[in-house]
C-alpha positions as CSV (number, residue, x, y, z in Angstrom):
1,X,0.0,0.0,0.0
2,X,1.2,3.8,-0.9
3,X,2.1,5.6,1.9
4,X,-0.8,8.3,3.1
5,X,0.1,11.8,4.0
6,X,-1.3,12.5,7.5
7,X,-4.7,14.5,7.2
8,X,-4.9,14.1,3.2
9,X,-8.5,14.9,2.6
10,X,-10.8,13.2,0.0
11,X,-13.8,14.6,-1.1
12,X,-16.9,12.2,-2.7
13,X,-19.4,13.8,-4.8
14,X,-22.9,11.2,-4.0
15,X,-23.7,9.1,-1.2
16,X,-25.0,6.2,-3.6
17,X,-24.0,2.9,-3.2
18,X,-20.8,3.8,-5.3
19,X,-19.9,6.9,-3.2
20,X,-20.4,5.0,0.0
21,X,-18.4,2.3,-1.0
22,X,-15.5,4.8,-1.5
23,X,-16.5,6.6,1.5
24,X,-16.0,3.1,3.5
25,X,-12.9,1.9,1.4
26,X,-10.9,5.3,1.6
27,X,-11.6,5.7,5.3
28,X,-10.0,2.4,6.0
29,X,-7.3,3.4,4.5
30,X,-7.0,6.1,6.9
31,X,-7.7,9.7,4.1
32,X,-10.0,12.1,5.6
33,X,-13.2,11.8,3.7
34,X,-16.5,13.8,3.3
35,X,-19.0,12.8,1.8
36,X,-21.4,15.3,-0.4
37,X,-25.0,14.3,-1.9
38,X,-27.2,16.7,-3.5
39,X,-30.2,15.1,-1.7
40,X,-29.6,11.8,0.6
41,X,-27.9,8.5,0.8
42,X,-29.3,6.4,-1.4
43,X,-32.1,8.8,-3.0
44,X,-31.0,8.3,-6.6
45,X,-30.9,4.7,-8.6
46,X,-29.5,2.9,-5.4
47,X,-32.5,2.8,-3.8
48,X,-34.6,2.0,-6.6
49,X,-32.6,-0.8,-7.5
50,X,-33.4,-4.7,-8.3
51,X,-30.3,-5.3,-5.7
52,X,-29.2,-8.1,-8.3
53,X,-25.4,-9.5,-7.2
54,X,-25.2,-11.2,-10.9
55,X,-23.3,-12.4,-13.7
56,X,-25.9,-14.1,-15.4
57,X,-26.6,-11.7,-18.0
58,X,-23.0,-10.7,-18.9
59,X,-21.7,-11.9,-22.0
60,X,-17.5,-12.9,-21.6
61,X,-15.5,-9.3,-21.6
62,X,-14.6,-6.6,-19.2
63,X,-18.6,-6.4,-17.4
64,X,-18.6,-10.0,-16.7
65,X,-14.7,-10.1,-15.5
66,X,-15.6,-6.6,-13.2
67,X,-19.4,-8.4,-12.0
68,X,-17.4,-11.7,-11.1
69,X,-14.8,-10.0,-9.0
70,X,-17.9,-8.1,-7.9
71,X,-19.6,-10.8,-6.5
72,X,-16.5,-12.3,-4.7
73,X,-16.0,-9.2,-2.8
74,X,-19.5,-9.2,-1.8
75,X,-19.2,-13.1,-0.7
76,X,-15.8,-11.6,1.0
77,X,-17.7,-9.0,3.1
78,X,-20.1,-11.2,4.0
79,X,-18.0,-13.7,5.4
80,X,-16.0,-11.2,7.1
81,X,-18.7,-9.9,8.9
82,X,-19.3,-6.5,7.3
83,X,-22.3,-6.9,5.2
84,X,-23.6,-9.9,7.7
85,X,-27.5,-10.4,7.1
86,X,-27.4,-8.4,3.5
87,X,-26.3,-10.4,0.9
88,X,-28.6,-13.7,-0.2
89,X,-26.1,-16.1,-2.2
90,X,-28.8,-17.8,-4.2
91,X,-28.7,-18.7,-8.3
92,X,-30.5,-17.2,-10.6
93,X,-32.6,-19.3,-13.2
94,X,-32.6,-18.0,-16.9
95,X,-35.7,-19.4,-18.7
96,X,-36.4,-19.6,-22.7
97,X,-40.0,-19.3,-23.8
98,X,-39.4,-20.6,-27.4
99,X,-37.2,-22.7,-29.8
100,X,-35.2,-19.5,-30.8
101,X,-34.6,-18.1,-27.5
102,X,-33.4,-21.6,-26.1
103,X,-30.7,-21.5,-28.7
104,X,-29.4,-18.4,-27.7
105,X,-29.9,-19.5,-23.8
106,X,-28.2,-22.7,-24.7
107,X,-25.3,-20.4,-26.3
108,X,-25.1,-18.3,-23.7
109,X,-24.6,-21.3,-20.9
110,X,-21.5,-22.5,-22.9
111,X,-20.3,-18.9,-22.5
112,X,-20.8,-18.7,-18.9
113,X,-19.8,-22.1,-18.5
114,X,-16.5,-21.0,-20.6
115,X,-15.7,-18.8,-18.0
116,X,-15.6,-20.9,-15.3
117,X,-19.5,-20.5,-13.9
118,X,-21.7,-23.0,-12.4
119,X,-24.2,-23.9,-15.0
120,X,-26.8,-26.4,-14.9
121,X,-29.3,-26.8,-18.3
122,X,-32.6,-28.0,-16.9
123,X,-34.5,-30.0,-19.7
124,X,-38.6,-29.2,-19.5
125,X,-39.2,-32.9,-18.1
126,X,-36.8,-32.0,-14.6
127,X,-37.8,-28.7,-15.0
128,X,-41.4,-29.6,-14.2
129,X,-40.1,-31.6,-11.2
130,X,-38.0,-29.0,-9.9
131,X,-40.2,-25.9,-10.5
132,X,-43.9,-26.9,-10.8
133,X,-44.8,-23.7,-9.9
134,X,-43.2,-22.0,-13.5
135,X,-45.0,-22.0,-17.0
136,X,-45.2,-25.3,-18.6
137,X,-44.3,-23.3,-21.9
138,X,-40.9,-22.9,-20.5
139,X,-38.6,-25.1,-23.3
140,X,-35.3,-24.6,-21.6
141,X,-34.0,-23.4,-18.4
142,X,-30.4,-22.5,-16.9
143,X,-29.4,-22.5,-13.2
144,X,-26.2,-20.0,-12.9
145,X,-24.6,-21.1,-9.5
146,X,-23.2,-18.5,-7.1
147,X,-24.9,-15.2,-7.5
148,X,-26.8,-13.3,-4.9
149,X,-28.4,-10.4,-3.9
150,X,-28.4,-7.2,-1.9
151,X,-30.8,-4.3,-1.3
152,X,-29.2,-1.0,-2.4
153,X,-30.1,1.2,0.4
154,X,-29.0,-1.1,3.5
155,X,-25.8,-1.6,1.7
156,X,-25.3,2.1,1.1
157,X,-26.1,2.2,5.0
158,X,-24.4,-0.3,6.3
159,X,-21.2,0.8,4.5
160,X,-21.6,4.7,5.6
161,X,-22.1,3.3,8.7
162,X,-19.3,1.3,9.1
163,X,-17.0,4.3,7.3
164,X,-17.7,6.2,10.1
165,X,-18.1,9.2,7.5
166,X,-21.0,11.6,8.1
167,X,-23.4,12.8,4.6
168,X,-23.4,16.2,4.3
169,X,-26.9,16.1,2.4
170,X,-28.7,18.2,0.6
171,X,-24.9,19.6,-0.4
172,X,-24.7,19.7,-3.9
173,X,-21.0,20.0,-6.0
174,X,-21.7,22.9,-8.4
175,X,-18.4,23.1,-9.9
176,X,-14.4,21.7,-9.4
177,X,-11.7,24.9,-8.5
178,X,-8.6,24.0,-10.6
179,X,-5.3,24.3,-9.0
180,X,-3.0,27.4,-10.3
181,X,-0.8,24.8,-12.0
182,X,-4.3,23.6,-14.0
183,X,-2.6,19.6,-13.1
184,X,-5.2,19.1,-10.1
185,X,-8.2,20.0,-8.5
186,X,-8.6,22.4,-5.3
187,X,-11.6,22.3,-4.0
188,X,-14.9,21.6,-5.1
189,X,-17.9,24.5,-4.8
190,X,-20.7,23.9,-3.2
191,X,-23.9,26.3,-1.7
192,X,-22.4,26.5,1.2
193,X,-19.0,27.5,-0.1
194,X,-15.6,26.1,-1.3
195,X,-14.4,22.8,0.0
196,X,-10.6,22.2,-0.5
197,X,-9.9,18.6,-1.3
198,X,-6.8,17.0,-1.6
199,X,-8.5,14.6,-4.0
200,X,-11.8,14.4,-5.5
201,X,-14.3,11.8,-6.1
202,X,-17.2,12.0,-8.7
203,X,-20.0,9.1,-8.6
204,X,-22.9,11.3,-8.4
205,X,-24.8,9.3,-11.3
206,X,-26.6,11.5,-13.5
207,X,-25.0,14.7,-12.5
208,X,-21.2,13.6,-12.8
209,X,-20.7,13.9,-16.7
210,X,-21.2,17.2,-16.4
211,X,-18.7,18.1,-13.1
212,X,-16.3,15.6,-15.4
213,X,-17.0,17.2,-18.6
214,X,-18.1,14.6,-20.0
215,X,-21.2,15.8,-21.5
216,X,-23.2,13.9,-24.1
217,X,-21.7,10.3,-22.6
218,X,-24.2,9.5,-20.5
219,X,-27.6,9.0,-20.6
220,X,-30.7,9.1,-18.0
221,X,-32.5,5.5,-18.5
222,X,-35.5,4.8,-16.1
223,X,-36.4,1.7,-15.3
224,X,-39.8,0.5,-13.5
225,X,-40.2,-2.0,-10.8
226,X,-43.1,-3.6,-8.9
227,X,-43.5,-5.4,-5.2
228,X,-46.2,-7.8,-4.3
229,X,-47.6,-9.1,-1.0
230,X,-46.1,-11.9,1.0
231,X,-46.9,-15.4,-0.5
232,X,-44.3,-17.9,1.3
233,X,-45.3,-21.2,-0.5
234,X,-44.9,-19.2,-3.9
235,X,-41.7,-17.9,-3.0
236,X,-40.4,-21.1,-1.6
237,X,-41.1,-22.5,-4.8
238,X,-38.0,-20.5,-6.3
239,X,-34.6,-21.1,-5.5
240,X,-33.6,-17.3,-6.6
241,X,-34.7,-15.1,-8.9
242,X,-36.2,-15.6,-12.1
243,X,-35.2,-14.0,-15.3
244,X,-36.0,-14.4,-18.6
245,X,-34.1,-14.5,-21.9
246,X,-35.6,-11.6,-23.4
247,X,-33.5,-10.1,-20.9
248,X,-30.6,-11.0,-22.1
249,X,-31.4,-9.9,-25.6
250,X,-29.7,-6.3,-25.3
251,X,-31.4,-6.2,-21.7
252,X,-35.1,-7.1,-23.5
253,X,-35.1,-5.9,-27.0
254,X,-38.6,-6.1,-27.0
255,X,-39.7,-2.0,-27.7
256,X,-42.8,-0.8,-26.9
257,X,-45.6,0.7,-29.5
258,X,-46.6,4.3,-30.4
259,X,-45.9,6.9,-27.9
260,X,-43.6,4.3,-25.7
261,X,-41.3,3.5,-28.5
262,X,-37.9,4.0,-26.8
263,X,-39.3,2.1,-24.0
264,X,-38.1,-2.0,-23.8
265,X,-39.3,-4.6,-21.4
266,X,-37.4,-7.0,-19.8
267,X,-38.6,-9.5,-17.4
268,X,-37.1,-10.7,-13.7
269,X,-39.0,-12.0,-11.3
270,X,-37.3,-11.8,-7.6
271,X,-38.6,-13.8,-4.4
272,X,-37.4,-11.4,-1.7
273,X,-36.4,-12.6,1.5
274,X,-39.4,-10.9,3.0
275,X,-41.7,-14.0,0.8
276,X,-42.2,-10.5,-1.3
277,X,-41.5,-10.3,-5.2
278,X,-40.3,-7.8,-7.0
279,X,-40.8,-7.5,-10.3
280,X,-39.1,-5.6,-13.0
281,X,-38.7,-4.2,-15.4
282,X,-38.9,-1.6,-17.9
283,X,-35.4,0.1,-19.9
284,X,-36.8,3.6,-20.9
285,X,-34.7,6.7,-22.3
286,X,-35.6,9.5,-20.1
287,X,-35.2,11.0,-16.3
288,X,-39.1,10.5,-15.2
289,X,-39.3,8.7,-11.9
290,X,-43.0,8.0,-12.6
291,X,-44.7,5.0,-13.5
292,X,-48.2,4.6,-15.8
293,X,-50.4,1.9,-15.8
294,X,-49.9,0.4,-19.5
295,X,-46.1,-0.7,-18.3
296,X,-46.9,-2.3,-15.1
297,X,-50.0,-3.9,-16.7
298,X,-47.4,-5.6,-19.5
299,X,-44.9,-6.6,-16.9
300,X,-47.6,-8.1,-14.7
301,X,-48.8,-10.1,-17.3
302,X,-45.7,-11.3,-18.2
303,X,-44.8,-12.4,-14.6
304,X,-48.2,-14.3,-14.4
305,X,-47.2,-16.0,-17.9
306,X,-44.1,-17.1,-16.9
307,X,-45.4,-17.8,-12.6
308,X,-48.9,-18.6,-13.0
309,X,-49.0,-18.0,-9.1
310,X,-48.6,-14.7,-9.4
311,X,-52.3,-14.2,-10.4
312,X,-53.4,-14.8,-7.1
313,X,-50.9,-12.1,-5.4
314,X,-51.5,-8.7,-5.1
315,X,-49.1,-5.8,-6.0
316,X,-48.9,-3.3,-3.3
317,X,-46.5,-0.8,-4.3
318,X,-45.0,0.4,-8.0
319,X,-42.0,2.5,-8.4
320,X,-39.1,3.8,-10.8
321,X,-35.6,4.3,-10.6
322,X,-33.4,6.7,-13.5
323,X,-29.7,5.0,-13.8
324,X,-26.8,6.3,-15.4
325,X,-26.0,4.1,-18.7
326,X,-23.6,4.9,-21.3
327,X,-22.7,5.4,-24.9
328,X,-21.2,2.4,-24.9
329,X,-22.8,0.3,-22.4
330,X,-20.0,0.2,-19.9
331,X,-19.2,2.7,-16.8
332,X,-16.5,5.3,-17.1
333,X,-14.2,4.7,-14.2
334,X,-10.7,6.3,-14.0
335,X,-8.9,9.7,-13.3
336,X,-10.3,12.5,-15.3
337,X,-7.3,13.0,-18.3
338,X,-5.6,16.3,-17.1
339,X,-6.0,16.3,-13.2
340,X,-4.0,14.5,-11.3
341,X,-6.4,13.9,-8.0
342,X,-9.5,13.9,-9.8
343,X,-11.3,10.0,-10.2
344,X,-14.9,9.9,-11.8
345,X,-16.9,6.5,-11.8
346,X,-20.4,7.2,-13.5
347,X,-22.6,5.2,-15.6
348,X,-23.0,1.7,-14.5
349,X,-26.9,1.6,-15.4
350,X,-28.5,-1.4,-14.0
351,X,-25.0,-2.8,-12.5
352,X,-24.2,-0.4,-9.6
353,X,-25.4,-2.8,-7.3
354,X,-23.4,-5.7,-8.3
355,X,-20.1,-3.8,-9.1
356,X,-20.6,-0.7,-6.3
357,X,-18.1,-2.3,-3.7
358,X,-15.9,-3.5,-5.7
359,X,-15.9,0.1,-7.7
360,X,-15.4,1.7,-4.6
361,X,-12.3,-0.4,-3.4
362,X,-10.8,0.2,-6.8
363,X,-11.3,4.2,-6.6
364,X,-9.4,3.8,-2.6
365,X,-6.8,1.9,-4.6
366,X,-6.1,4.6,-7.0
367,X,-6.5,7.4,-4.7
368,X,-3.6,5.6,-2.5
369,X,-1.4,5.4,-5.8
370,X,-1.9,1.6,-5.5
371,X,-2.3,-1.3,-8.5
372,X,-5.9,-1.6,-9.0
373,X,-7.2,-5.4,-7.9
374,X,-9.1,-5.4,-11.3
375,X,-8.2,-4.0,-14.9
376,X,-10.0,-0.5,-14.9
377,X,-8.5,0.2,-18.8
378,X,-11.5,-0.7,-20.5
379,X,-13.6,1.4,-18.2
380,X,-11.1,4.7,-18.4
381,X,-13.1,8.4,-18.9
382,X,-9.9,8.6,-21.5
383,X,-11.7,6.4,-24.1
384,X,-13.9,9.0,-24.5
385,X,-13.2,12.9,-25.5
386,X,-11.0,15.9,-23.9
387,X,-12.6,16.5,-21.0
388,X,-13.6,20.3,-20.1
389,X,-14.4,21.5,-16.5
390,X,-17.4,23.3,-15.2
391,X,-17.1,26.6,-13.7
């Protein structure tokens, strides 16, 4: 480990669950941190979030390497005591509908298989003895070993807990102060006046492109969930969530009619440790946190399609969640090109969950000048153009 200068101070723009983890990492390694949101911990996509740990739906390349080593840190924490009574190790059960989708399912377990994954194909004859409770129209189905899940806002707690860092909320960053040398950042500037920083952290989602300058990158895509009542025996039926292989397809390439036509469905269905579902979801290019009745109608009838149960349980509660995706579907991570203290990690759409801790142990590694545990090239803000700083 780089050796620390006594009192070096970090500021982290957002207290989301990628914020917090660098809040918690950094701390441990003994900076000085405080921790800015514009609203509240977990406000933003963190805690509207499917809290999938996953690697199911990765294809072989730099998201399934980064969601791998994100789930072992997870698994790590766990055992270590840290995140004790917040993570569900469970697999996740990817389902084809049709002749054509179990092809590419098929395709896809060699894949994951490939890269060293626990799959099991499940044949419709054991799949009827091993999950009664799913469609019969279900052709094909895969069980991916060894993935879990967390829900965003008690790990965003639990870690700013444990950091011993205290939210300065309703704080937003309005701008970075270069240094005179123009190598490095100053201080950020806030409402409530300039913050020097020895180093400076941007993961506030949505609103770090443009503190980065790295306008036009990023994108605001909303995505909308739905939780039921308890039903134990229904939820017992299921050994972890759900999801189908429209999913996979680009995340559900399945676009909406007429007025909705930037709007895709995907389908997961969740049994919660609470005998709860969650249900999800919907991809849709634009910041609206609200949700309308012709999507949740579609996704419930999917989910009963797929879990005939579910006709018999009620929804209770609908909402949305905006994430940050990309331009080219993976999150910028790195040191902004020009400034020497300055780290931005934006954009990781519906993988913050999954990939938050690890994230935020790779931003306390290069803070401390340290050799990242995972390869953050193909993530780098760099790949992208010149930056420019907001005043």
């Amino acid at each position: 480990m780089a050796a620390i200068s006594a009192g070096e101070t970090v500021v982290v723009v957002g207290a989301g669950i990628v914020g917090a983890a660098c809040a918690y990492f950094l701390s441990r390694r003994g900076f000085k941190v405080r921790l800015l949101d514009a609203s509240a911990p977990a406000a933003g996509a963190s805690g509207a979030a499917d809290g999938a740990v996953s690697v199911a739906s990765k294809r072989p390349g730099p998201m399934m390497a980064a969601a791998l080593s994100g789930i072992a840190l997870y698994r790590q924490l766990d055992n270590e005591g840290m995140l004790a009574g917040l993570f569900k190790t469970r697999p996740t059960m990817m389902v084809a509908e049709d002749a054509a989708e179990a092809e590419i399912l098929a395709a896809h377990a060699d894949a994951l298989a490939g890269q060293g994954r626990p799959i099991r194909l499940i044949e419709p004859a054991q799949l009827r003895r091993e999950l009664p409770t799913v469609s019969p129209g279900v052709r094909l189905a895969i069980e991916v070993g060894d993935e879990g899940h967390a829900i965003g806002y008690e790990i965003v707690r639990r870690l700013i807990r444990a950091s011993g860092v205290a939210v300065e909320r309703d704080n937003p960053v309005l701008g970075l102060i270069e240094s005179d040398s123009g190598r490095s950042v100053a201080a950020v500037e806030t409402p409530l006046g300039r913050i020097r920083a020895d180093h400076v952290v941007i993961a506030a989602g949505g609103g770090a492109a443009a503190l980065a300058g790295l306008q036009g990158l990023t994108t605001p895509r909303k995505g909308q969930l739905v939780v039921t009542e308890r039903n134990p025996g229904l939820a017992a039926s299921l050994p972890g969530s759900l999801m189908s292989c429209r999913y996979l397809l680009s995340k559900d390439a399945i676009p909406a009619k007429g007025a909705n036509a930037g709007r895709r469905f995907g389908l997961v269905i969740d049994p919660l440790r609470t005998s709860q579902f969650l249900i999800g979801g919907t991809r849709e290019d634009t910041d609206s946190t609200g949700n309308d009745l012709a999507a949740i109608r579609q996704m419930l009838a999917s989910a009963v399609r797929l879990l005939p149960g579910l006709a018999a349980v009620r929804a209770i509660r609908a909402f949305a969640g905006v994430r940050t995706a990309t331009r080219d579907g993976m999150p910028i991570v790195g040191r902004l090109p020009g400034l020497d203290n300055a780290i931005v990690a934006t954009g990781f759409e519906g993988d913050g969950i999954c990939l938050g801790p690890l994230i935020g142990r790779s931003v306390a590694e290069l803070v401390s000048g340290d050799r990242t545990g995972i390869d953050l090239g193909p993530f780098a803000p760099g790949r992208f153009a010149a930056r420019s700083l907001v005043a």
